[in-house]
C-alpha positions in Angstrom: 55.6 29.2 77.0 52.5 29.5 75.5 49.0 29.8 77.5 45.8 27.8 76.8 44.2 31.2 75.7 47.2 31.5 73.3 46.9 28.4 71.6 43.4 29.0 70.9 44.3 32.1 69.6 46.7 30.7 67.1 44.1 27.7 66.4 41.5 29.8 65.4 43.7 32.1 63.4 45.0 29.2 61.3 41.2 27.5 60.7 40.6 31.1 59.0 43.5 31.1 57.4 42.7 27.5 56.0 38.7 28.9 55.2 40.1 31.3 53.4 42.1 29.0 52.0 39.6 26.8 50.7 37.2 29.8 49.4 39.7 30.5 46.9 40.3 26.9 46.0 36.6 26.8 45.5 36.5 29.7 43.4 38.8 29.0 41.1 37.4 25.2 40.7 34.2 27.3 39.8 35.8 29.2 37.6 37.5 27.1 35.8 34.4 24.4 35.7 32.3 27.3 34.4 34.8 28.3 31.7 34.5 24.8 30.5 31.0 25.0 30.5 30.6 28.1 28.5 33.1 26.9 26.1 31.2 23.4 25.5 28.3 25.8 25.3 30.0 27.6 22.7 31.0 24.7 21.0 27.2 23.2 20.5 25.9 26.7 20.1 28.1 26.6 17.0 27.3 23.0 16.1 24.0 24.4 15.9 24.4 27.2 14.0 26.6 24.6 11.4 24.0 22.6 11.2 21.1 25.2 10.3 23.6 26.7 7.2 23.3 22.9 6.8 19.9 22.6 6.4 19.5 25.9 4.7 21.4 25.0 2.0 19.7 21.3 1.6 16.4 23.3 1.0 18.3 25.3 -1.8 19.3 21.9 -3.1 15.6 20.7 -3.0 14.3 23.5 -4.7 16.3 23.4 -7.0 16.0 19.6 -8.0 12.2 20.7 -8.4 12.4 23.3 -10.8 15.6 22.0 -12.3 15.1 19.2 -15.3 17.3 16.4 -15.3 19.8 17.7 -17.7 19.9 21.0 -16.3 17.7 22.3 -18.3 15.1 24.5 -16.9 11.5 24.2 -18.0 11.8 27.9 -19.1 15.0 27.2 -20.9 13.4 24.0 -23.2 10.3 26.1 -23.6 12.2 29.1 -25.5 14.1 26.1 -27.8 11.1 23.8 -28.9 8.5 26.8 -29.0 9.0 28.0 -32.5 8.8 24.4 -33.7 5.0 24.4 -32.6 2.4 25.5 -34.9 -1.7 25.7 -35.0 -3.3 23.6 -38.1 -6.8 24.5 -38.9 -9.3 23.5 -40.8 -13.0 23.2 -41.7 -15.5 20.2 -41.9 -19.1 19.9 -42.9 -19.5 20.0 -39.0 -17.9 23.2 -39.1 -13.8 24.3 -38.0 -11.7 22.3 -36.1 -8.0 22.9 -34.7 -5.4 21.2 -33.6 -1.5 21.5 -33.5 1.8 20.3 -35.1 5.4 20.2 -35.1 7.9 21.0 -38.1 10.2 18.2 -38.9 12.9 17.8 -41.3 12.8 14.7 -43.4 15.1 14.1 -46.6 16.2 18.1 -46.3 12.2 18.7 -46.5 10.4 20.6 -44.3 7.2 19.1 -43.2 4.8 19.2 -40.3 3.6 16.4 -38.4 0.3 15.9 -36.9 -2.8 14.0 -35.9 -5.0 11.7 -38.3 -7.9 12.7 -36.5 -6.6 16.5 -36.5 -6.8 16.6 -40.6 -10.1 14.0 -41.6 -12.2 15.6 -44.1 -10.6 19.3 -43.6 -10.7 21.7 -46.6 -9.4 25.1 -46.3 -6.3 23.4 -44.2 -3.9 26.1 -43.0 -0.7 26.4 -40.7 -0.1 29.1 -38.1 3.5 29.4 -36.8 4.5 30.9 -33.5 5.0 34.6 -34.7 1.7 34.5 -35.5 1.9 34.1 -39.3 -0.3 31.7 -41.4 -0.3 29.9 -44.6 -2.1 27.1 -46.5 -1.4 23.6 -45.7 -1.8 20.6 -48.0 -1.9 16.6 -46.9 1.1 15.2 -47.8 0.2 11.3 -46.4 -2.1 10.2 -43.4 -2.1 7.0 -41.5 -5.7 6.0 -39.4 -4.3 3.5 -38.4 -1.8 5.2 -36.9 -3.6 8.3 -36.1 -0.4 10.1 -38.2 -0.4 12.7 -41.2 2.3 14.5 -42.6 1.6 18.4 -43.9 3.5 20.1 -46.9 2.9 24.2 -45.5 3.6 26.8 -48.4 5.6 29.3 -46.0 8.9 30.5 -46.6 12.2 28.4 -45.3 12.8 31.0 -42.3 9.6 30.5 -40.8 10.6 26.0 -40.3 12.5 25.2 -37.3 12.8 21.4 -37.0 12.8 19.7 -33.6 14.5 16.4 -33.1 12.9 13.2 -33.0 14.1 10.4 -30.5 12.9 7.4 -30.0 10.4 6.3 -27.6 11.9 2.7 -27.0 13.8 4.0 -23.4 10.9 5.7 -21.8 10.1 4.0 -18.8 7.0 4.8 -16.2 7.7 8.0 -14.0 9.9 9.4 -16.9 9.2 13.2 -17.1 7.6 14.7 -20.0 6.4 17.8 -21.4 3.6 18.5 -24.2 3.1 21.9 -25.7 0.4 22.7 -28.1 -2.9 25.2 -28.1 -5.5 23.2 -25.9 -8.9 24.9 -26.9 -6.9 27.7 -29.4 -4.9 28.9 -26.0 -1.6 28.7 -28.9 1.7 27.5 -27.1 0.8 26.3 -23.8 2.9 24.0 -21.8 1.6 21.3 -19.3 4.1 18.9 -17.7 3.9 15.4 -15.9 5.2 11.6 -16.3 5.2 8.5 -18.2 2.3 6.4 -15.7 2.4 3.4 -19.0 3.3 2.3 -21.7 2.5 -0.5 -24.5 -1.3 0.8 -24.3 -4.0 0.1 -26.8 -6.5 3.0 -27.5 -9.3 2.6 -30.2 -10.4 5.8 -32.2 -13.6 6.2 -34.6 -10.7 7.1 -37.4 -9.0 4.1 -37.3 -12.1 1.7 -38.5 -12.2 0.0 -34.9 -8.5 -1.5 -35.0 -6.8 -0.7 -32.0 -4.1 1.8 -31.9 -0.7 0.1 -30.5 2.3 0.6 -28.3 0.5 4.2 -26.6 2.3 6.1 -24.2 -0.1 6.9 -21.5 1.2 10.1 -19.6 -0.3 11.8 -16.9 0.3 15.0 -18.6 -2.6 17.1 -19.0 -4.0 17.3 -22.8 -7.0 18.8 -23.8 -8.6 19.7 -27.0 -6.4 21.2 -29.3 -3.5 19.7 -28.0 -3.9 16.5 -30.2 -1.0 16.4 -33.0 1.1 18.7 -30.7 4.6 17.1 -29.3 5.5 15.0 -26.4 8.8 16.0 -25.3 11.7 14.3 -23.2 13.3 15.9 -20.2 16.0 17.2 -23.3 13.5 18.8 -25.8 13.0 15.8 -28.5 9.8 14.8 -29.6 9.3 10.8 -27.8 5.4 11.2 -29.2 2.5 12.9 -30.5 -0.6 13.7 -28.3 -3.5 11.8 -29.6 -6.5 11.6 -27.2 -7.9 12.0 -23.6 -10.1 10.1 -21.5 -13.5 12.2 -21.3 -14.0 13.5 -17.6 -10.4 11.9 -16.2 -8.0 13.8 -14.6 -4.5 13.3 -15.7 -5.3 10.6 -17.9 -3.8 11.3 -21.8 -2.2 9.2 -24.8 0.5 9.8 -27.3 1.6 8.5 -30.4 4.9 6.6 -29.6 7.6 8.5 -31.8 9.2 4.8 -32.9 5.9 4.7 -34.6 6.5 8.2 -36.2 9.9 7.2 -37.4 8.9 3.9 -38.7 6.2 5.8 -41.1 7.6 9.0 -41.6 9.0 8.3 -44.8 6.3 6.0 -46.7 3.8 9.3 -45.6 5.7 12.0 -46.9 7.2 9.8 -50.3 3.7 7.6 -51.0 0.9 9.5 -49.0 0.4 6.5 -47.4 2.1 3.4 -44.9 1.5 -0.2 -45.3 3.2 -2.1 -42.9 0.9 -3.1 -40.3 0.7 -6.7 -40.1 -2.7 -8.8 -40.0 -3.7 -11.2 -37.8 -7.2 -11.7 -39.1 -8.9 -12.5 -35.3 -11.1 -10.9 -32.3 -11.4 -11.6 -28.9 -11.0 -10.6 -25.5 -8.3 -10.3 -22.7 -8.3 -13.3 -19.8 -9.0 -13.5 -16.4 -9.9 -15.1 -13.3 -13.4 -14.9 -13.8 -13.3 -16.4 -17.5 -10.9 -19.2 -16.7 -13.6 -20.1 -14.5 -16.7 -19.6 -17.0 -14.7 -21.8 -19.7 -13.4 -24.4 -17.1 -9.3 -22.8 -18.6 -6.1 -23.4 -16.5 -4.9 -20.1 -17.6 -5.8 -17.0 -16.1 -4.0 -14.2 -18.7 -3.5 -14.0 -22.5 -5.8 -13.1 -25.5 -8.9 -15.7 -26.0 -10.0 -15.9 -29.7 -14.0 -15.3 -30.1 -13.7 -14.3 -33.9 -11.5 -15.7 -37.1 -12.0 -13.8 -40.4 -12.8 -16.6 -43.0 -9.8 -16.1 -45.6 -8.0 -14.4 -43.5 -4.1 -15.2 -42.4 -5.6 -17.1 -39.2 -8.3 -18.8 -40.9 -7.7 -22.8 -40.5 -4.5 -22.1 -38.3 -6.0 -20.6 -34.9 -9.7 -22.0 -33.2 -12.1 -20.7 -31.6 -11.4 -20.1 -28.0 -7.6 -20.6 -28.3 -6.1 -18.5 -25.9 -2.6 -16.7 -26.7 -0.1 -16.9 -24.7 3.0 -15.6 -26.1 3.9 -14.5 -29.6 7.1 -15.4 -30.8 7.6 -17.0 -27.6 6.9 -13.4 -25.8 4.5 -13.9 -23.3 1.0 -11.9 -23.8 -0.7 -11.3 -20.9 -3.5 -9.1 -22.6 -4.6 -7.1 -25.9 -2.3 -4.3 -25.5 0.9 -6.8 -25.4 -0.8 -8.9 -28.1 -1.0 -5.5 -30.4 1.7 -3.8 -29.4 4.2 -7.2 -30.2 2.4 -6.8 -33.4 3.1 -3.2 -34.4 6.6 -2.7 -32.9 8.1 -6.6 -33.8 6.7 -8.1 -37.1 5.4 -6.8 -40.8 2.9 -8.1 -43.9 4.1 -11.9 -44.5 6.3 -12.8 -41.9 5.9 -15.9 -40.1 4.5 -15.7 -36.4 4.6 -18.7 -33.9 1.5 -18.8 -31.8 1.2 -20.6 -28.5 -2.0 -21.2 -27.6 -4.4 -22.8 -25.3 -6.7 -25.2 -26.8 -8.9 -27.4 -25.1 -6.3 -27.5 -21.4 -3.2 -28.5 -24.2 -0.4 -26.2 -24.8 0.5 -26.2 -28.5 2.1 -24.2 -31.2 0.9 -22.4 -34.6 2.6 -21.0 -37.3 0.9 -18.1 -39.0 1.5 -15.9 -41.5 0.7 -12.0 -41.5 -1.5 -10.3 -43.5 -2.0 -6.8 -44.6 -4.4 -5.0 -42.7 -7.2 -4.1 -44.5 -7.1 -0.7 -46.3 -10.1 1.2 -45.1 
């Protein structure tokens, strides 16, 4: 029989036994909770490390979209293709020498070079320079004002002509990239990049006898002088203009000949010396807005109003004073530069052109039919 004293004995011996009991029970709970916490530790350290290669390897990306033209063509790349199809034309003036820059074309299995209007006026002594740095006389082959276009016959051997391709200018859209290469103030074949920021512009040069050169590209591109008659280029190395002119004291603010205009000339300038098809409306005036309709009591706030019509000219009889155009052809003209560029890109000398107009508060159509501009 056991004693009181013995059965505390024995109690106490089996509460040790059982706080032994549970320290182990304890620890391995803690170990095995801790094991799962390093291993979900482990698991987000390496989510984390997955997603920094991640993000490494998006900046690559970036970087590369950046320096990387659309058609995977680097800048560097199309540079060393077009660069040899740039040349320097100079010349001298009674005002003393003036420079430009060109491109060589191939038209008909002829080698010619294509340049400014404004590059060429009144030159004698006219001379190319090519890319290696050789030079030979030039002759005028065919020049457009209106245009601001001439075409050059160079006396220079075959190997020293390497066309570029012309596309046209007709899919350009604002924010399009673009390229221009040319010798801005004799610094020869220097390339500036930037966009399309608008097209169908109007730009008026002394050269062209006050008519209003259509259908510009305006590019934010920079161009300075001595790049005029040098190439606009398209993210794939084809010519989409010509640059013509600058904005004095802007900043990114340039113009180009649009190369459907090239194309459409090309020929009659290098066959005839001259191109003829620039249709005649035989009328001034002056863009609408808010502030006009107002002045003139109008219900119209946009289109062309007519302030002049050329007596025996296509208009003359046909349109008023004070009409206001409102679509061509029934394509809505909002202002000058849709009015001229409709003109230059859509009709030629003797078609007919249906006018709406504005007269009085009445909407009414016109017929008219084109002239030949004026040879200057």
């Amino acid at each position: 029989m056991l004693t009181s004293k013995g059965n505390s004995k024995a109690l106490a011996s089996v509460l040790v036994m059982l706080f032994i009991a549970g320290l182990l029970v304890g620890g391995l709970i803690i170990f095995f909770v801790s094991t799962r916490q390093i291993s979900n530790l482990n698991g987000q350290i390496s989510d984390l490390q997955s997603a920094v290669s991640n993000l490494e390897g998006h900046q690559n990306a970036t970087y590369q979209t950046i320096t990387i033209l659309q058609n995977g063509t680097s800048l560097a790349d199309l540079y060393d293709n077009v660069r040899n199809s740039v040349v320097l034309v100079q010349g001298e003036t009674s005002d003393g020498s003036v420079q430009g820059s060109g491109f060589v074309y191939n038209f008909g299995d002829r080698n010619v070079v294509l340049t400014n209007f404004h590059v060429v006026d009144g030159t004698t002594g006219l001379s190319v320079t090519f890319s290696d740095g050789d030079g030979y006389s030039a002759t005028v082959l065919g020049t457009d004002p209106y245009s601001d276009l001439a075409v050059l016959s160079v006396n220079a051997p075959a190997s020293e002509f390497k066309p570029i391709t012309i596309a046209s200018s007709a899919p350009l859209r604002v924010g399009d990239p673009v390229i221009a290469i040319g010798n801005p103030y004799g610094l020869v074949g220097s390339l500036t990049t930037g966009v399309v920021s608008a097209t169908g512009r109007t730009i008026t040069e002394d050269t062209a006898g006050g008519y209003a050169i259509a259908n510009i590209i305006q590019t934010s591109t920079p161009i300075n002088p001595g790049n005029s008659g040098g190439p606009l280029l398209n993210s794939v190395g084809s010519v989409v203009g010509i640059t013509a002119a600058i904005v004095s004291d802007s900043q990114g603010l340039g113009f180009a000949i649009p190369s459907n205009t090239i194309l459409r000339e090309v020929s009659a300038l290098t066959t005839t010396g001259s191109y003829h098809g620039h249709s005649y409306l035989g009328v001034k005036g002056e863009d609408m807005d808010y502030s006009i309709s107002q002045q003139i009591h109008s219900n119209v706030t946009y289109g062309w109003r007519i302030q002049n019509i050329t007596s025996g000219g296509p208009s003359d009889g046909v349109l008023k004073v004070n009409d206001i155009i409102i679509t061509l052809n029934h394509q809505t003209i909002k202002n000058n530069d849709d009015l001229a560029s409709y003109l230059e890109e859509n009709t030629l000398p003797g078609d007919n052109l249906v006018l709406t107009v504005i007269r009085g508060n009445q909407q009414i159509d016109v017929t008219v039919t084109l002239g030949t501009r004026p040879a200057q």
